[in-house]
TIRO-2110 file (N, C-alpha, C; in Angstrom, 1 decimal):
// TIRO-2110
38.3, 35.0, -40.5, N, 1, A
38.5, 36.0, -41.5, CA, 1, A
39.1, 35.4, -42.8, C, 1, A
38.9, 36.4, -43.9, N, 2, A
39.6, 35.3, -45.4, CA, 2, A
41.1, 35.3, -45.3, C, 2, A
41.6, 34.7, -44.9, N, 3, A
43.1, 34.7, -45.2, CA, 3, A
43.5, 35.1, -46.3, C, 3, A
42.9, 34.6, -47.7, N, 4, A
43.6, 35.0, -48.9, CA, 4, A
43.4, 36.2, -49.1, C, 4, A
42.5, 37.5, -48.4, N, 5, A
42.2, 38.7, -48.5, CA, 5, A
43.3, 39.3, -47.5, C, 5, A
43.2, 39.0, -46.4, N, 6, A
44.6, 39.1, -45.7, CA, 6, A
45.7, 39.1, -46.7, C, 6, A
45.9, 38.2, -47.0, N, 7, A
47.7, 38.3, -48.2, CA, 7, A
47.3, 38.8, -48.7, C, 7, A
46.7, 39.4, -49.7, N, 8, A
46.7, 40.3, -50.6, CA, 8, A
46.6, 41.5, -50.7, C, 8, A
46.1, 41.6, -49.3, N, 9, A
46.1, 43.3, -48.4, CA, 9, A
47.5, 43.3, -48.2, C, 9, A
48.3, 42.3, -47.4, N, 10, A
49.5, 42.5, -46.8, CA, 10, A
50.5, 43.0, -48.2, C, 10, A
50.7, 41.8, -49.4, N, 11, A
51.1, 41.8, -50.0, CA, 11, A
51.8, 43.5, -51.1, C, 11, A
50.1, 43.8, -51.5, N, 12, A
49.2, 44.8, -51.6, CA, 12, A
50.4, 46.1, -51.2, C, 12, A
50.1, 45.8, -49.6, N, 13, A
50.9, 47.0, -48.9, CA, 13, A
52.1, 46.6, -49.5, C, 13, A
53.2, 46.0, -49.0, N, 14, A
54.5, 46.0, -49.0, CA, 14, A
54.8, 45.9, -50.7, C, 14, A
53.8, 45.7, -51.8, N, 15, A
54.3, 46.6, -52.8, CA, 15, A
54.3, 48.0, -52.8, C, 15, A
53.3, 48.8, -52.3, N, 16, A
53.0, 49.6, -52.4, CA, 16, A
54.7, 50.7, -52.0, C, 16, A
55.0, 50.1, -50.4, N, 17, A
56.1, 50.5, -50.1, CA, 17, A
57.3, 50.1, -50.6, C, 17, A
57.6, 49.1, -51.2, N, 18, A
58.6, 48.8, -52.1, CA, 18, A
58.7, 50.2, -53.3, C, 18, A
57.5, 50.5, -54.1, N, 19, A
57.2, 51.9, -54.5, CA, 19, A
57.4, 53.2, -54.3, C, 19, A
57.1, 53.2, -53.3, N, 20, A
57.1, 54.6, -52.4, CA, 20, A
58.7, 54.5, -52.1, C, 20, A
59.5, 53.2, -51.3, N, 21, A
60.4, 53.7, -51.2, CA, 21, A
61.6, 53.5, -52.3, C, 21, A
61.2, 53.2, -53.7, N, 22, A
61.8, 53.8, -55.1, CA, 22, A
61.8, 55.0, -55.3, C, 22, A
61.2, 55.6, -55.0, N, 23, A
60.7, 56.5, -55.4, CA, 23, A
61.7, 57.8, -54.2, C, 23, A
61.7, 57.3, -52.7, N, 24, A
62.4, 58.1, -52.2, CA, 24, A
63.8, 57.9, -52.3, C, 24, A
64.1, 56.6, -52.8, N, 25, A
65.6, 56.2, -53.0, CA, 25, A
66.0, 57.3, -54.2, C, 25, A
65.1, 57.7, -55.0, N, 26, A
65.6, 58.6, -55.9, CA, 26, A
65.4, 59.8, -56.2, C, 26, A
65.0, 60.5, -54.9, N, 27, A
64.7, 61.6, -54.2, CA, 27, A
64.0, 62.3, -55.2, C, 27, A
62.2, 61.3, -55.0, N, 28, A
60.8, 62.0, -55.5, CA, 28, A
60.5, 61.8, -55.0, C, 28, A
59.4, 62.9, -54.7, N, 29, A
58.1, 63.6, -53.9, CA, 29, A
57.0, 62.0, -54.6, C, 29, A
56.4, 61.7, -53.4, N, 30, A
54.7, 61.1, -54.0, CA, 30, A
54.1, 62.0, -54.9, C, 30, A
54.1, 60.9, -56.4, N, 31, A
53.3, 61.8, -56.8, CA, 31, A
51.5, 60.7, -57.2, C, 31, A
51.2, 61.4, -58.2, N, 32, A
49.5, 61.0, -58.3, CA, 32, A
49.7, 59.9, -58.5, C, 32, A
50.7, 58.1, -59.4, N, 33, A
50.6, 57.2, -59.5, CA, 33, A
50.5, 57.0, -57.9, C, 33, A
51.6, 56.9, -56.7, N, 34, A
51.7, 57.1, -55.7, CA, 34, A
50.2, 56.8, -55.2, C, 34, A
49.5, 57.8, -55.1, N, 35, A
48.1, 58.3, -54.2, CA, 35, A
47.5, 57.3, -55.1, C, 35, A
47.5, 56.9, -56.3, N, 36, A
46.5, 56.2, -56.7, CA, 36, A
46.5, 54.5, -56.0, C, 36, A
47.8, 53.7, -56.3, N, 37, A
48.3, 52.8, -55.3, CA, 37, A
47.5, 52.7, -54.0, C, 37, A
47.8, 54.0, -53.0, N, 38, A
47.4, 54.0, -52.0, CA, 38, A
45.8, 54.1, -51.9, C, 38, A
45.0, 54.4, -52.9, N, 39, A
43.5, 54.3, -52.9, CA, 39, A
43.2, 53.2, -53.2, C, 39, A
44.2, 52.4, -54.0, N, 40, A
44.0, 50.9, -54.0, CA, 40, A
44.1, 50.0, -53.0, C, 40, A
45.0, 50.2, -52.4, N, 41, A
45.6, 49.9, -51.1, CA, 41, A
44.1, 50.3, -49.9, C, 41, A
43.8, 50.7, -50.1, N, 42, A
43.1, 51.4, -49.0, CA, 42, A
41.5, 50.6, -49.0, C, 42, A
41.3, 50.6, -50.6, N, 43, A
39.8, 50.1, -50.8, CA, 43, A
39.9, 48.7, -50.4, C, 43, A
40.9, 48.0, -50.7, N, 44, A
41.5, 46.1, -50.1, CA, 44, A
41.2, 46.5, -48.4, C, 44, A
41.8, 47.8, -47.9, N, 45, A
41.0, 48.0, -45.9, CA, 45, A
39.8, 47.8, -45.8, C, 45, A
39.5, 48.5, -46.5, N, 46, A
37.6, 49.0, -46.6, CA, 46, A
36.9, 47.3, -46.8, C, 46, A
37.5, 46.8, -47.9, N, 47, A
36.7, 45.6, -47.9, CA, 47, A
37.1, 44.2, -46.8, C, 47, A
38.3, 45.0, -46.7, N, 48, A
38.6, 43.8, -45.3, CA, 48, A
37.7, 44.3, -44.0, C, 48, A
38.0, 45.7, -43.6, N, 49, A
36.8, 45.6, -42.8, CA, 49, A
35.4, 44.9, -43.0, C, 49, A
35.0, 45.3, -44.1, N, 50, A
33.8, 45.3, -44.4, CA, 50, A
33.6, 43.6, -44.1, C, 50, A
34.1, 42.7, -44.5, N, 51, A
34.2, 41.0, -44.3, CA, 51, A
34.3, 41.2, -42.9, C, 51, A
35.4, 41.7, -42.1, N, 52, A
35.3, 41.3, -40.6, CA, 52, A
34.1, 41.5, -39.8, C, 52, A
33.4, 42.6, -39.9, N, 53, A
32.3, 43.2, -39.3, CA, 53, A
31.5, 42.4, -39.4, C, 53, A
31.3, 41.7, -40.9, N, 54, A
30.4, 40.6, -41.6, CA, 54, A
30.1, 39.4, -41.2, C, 54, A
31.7, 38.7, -40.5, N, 55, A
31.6, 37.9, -39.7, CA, 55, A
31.2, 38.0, -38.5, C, 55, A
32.0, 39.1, -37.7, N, 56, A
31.3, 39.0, -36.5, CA, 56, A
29.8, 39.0, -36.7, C, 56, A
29.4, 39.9, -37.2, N, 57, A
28.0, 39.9, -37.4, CA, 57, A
27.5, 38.6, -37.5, C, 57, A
27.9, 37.5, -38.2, N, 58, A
27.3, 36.0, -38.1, CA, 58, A
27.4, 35.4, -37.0, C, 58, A
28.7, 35.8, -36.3, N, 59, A
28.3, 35.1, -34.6, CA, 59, A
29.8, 34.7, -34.7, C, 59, A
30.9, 34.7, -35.7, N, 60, A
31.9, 34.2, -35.3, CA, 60, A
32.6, 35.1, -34.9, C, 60, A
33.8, 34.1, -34.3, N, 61, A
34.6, 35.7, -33.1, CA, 61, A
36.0, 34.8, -33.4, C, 61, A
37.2, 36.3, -32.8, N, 62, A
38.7, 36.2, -33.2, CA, 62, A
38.5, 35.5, -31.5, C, 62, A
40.2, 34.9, -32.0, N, 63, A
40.3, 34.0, -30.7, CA, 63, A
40.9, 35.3, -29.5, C, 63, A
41.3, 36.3, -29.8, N, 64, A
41.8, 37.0, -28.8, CA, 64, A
40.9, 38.4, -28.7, C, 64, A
39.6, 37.9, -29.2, N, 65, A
38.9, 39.4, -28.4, CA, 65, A
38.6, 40.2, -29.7, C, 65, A
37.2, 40.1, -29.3, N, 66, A
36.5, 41.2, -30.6, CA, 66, A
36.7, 42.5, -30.6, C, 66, A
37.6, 42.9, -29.3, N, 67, A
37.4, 44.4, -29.4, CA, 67, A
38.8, 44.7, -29.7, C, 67, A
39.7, 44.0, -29.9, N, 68, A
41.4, 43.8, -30.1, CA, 68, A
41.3, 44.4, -31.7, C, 68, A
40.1, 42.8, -32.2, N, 69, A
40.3, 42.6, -33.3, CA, 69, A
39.8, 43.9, -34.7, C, 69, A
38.8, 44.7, -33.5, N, 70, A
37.8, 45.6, -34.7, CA, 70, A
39.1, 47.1, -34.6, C, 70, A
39.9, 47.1, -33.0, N, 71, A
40.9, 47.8, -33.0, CA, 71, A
41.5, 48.1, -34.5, C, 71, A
42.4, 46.6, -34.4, N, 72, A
43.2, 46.8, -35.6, CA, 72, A
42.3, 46.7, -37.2, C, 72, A
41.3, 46.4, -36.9, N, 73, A
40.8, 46.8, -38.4, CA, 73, A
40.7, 48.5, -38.5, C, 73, A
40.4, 49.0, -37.5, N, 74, A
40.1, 50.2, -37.8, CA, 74, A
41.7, 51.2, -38.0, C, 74, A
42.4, 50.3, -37.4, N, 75, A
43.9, 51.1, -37.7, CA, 75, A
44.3, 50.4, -38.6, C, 75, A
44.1, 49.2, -39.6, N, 76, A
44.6, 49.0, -40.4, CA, 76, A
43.9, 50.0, -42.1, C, 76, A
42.2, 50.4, -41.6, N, 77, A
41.6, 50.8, -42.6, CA, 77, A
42.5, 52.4, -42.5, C, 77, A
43.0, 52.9, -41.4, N, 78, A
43.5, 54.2, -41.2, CA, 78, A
44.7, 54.8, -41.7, C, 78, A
45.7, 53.8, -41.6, N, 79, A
47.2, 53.8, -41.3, CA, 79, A
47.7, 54.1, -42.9, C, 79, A
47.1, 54.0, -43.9, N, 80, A
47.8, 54.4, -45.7, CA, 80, A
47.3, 55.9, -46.0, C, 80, A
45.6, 55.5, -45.7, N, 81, A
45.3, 57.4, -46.3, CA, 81, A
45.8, 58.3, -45.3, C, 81, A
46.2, 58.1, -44.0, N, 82, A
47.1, 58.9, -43.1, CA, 82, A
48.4, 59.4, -43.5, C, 82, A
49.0, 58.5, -44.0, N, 83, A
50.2, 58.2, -44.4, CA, 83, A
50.3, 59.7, -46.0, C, 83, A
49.1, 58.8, -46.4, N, 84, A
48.5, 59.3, -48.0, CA, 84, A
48.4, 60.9, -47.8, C, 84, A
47.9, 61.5, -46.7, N, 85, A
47.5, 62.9, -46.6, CA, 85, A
49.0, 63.6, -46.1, C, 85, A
49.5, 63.4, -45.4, N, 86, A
50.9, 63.2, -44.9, CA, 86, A
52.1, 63.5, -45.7, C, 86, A
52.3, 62.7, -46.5, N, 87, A
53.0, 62.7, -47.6, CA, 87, A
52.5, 63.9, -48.9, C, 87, A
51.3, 64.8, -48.9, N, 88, A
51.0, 65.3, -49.3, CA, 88, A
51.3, 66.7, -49.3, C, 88, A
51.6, 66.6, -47.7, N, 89, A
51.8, 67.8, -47.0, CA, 89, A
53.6, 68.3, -47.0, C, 89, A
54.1, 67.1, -47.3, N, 90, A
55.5, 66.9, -47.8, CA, 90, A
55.5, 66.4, -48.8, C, 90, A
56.5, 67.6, -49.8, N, 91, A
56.3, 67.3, -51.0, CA, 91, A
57.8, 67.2, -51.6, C, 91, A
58.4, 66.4, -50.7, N, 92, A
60.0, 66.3, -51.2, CA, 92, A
60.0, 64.5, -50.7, C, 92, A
61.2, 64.2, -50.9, N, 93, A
61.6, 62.5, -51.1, CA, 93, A
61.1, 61.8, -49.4, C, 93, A
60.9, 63.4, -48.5, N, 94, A
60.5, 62.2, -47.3, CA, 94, A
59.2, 62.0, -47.1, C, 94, A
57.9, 63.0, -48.2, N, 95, A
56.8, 62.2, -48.3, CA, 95, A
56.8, 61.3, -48.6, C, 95, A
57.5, 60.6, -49.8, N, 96, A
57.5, 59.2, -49.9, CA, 96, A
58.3, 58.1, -49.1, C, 96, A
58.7, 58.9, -48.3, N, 97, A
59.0, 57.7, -47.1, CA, 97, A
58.1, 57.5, -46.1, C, 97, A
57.2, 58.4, -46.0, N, 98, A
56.3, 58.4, -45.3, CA, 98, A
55.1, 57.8, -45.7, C, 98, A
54.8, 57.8, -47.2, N, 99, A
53.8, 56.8, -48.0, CA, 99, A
54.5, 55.9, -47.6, C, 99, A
55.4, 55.2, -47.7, N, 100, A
56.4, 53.9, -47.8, CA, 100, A
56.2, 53.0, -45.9, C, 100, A
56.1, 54.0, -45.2, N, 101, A
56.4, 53.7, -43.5, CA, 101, A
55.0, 53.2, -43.6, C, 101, A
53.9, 54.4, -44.0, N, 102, A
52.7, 54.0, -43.5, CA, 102, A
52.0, 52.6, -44.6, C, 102, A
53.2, 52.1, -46.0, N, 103, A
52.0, 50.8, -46.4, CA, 103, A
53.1, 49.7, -45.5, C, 103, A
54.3, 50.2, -44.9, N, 104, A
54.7, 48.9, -44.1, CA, 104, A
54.1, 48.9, -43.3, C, 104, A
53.4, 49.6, -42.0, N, 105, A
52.2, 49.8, -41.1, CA, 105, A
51.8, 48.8, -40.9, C, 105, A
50.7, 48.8, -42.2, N, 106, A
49.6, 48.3, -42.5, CA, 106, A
49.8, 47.0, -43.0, C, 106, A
51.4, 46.4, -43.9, N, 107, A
51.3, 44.9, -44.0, CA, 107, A
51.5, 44.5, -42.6, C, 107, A
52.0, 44.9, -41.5, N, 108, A
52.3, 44.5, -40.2, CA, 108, A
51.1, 44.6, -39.3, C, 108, A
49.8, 45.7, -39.6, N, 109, A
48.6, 45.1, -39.0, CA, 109, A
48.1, 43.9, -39.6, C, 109, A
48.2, 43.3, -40.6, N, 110, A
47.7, 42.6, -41.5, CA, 110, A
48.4, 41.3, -40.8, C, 110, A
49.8, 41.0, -40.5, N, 111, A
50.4, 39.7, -39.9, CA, 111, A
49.3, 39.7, -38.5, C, 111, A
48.9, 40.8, -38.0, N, 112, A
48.7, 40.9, -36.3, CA, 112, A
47.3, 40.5, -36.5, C, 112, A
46.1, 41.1, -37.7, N, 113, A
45.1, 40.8, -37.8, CA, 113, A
44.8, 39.2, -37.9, C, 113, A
45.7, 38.4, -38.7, N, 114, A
45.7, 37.2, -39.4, CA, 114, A
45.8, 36.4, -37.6, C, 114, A
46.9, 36.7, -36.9, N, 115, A
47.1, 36.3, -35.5, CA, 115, A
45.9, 36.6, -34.7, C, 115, A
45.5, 37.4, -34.4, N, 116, A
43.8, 38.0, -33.6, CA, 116, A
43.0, 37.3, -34.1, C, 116, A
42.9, 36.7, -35.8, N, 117, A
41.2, 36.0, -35.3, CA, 117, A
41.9, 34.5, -35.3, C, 117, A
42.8, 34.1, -35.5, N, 118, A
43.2, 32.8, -34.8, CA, 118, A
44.0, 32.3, -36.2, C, 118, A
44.7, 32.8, -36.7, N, 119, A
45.7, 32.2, -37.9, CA, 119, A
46.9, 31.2, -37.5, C, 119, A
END
């Protein structure tokens, strides 16, 4: 898989939550900059999936198991706009801890992803 897409997802995320959790440190609701982040965040899943699939599809495989590996892409593509809907439904300072939990999630699928195809 691309490693440098990996960091930048991971990265990606744990700004995202450095954000979100500004934002609850100073007891605000997620608001639209918030969700916007997280659609950014989300399309960096979408295309990381999209490359992994791409590879398998060429024939190469993670060292611990193609079915480990499409696992965590599909909970990594999951784990922000869950968070994102979530946080929506709470609209005080612990929605944005809950934006904030779900982009640390997802930098921590992103270390596990990089380990699964053999980093």
């Amino acid at each position: 898989m691309l490693d440098a897409l990996t960091l930048v997802t991971g990265v990606a995320a744990l700004l995202l939550a450095a954000w979100c959790g500004w934002a609850a440190y100073r007891d605000q609701p997620t608001k639209d900059w918030h969700l916007i982040g997280m659609a950014m965040v989300s399309v960096l899943a979408v295309i990381q999936l999209v490359v992994g699939i791409v590879q398998l599809g060429r024939g190469e495989k993670p060292e611990q198991g193609t079915t480990i590996f499409v696992a965590y892409l599909l909970g990594a593509l999951a784990c922000v706009p869950a968070a994102g809907l979530m946080s929506l439904s709470e609209r005080t300072r612990w929605g944005s801890v809950t934006a904030a939990a779900g982009a640390v999630v997802l930098a921590v699928l992103e270390v596990r992803l990089y380990d699964i195809w053999g980093g």
